[in-house]
Every structure is written in structure tokens, then in C-alpha cells.
C-alpha positions in Angstrom: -1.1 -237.9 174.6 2.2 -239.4 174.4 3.9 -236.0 175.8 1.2 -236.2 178.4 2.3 -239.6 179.5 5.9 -237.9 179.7 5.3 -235.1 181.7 3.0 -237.3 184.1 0.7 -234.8 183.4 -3.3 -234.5 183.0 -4.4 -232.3 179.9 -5.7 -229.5 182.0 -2.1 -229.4 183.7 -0.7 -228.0 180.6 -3.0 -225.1 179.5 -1.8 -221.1 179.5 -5.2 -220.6 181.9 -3.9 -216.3 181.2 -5.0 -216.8 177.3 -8.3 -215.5 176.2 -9.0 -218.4 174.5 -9.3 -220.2 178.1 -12.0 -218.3 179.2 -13.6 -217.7 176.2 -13.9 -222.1 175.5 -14.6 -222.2 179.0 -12.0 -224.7 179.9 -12.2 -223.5 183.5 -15.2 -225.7 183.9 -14.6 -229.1 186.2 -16.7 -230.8 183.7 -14.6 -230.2 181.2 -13.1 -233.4 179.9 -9.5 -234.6 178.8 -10.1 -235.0 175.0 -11.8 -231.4 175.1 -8.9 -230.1 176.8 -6.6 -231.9 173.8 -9.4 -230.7 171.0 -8.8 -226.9 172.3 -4.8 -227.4 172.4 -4.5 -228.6 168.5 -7.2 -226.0 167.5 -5.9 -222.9 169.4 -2.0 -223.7 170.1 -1.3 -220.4 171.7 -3.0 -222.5 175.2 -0.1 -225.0 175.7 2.5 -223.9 178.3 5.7 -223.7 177.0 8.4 -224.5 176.5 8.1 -228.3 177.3 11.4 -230.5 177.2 12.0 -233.7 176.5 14.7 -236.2 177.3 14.2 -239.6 176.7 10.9 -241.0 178.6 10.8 -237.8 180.2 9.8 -234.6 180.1 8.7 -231.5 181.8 7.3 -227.8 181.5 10.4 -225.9 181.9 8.5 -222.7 183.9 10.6 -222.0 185.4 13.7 -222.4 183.2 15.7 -224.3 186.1 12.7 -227.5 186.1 14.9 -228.5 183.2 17.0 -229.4 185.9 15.1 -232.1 186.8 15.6 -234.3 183.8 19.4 -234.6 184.2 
């Protein structure tokens, strides 16, 4: 949550929406809330967009590469 705060990001925001395990816990759903969102990121990993950086109270998903830019 804290990285959330961070990016400036909503859970959904962050998720690799290409992985199996998207469709298969049906996070495409509107219902679908926050803490489930954060529940299917600790328990399937492979579903957070990477790489995130972080610089101080910042941070963002560095796809592409040059959004790193944005933090200097």
C-alpha cells in the first residue's frame, strides 16, 4: 500500500492484465475491490507490472524504461 501511495496509483493500475492468473481470478471484474486486487498480488506475484522504481516519495512503473525519467 505504501508503494501504491508512491506511484499515485490504484491497485488495479498495477496488475500484468496478459497473465493467466488475471483472467483465471477474474480481476477484470469492476466489482472487484482494492484489497482483492492486493490479496491476488501477494498470492500470485507473477501479476505486478514490473519493474517499479523508487526514489524517495516517489515512484513509478518503469514500462517503458525511459518513465524512470520522470523521477529525476
Amino acid at each position: 500500500q505504501a508503494l501504491l501511495v508512491k506511484l499515485e496509483l490504484k491497485p488495479a493500475a498495477i496488475l500484468r492484465d496478459s497473465e493467466p492468473e488475471y483472467r483465471q481470478l477474474h480481476l477484470d471484474r469492476p466489482d472487484t475491490t482494492d484489497a482483492a486486487v492486493l490479496d491476488a498480488i501477494a498470492r500470485h506475484p507473477v501479476l505486478l507490472q514490473r519493474p517499479i522504481v523508487v526514489h524517495g516519495a516517489r515512484a513509478v512503473v518503469a514500462r517503458p524504461p525511459e518513465k524512470v525519467l520522470e523521477l529525476v
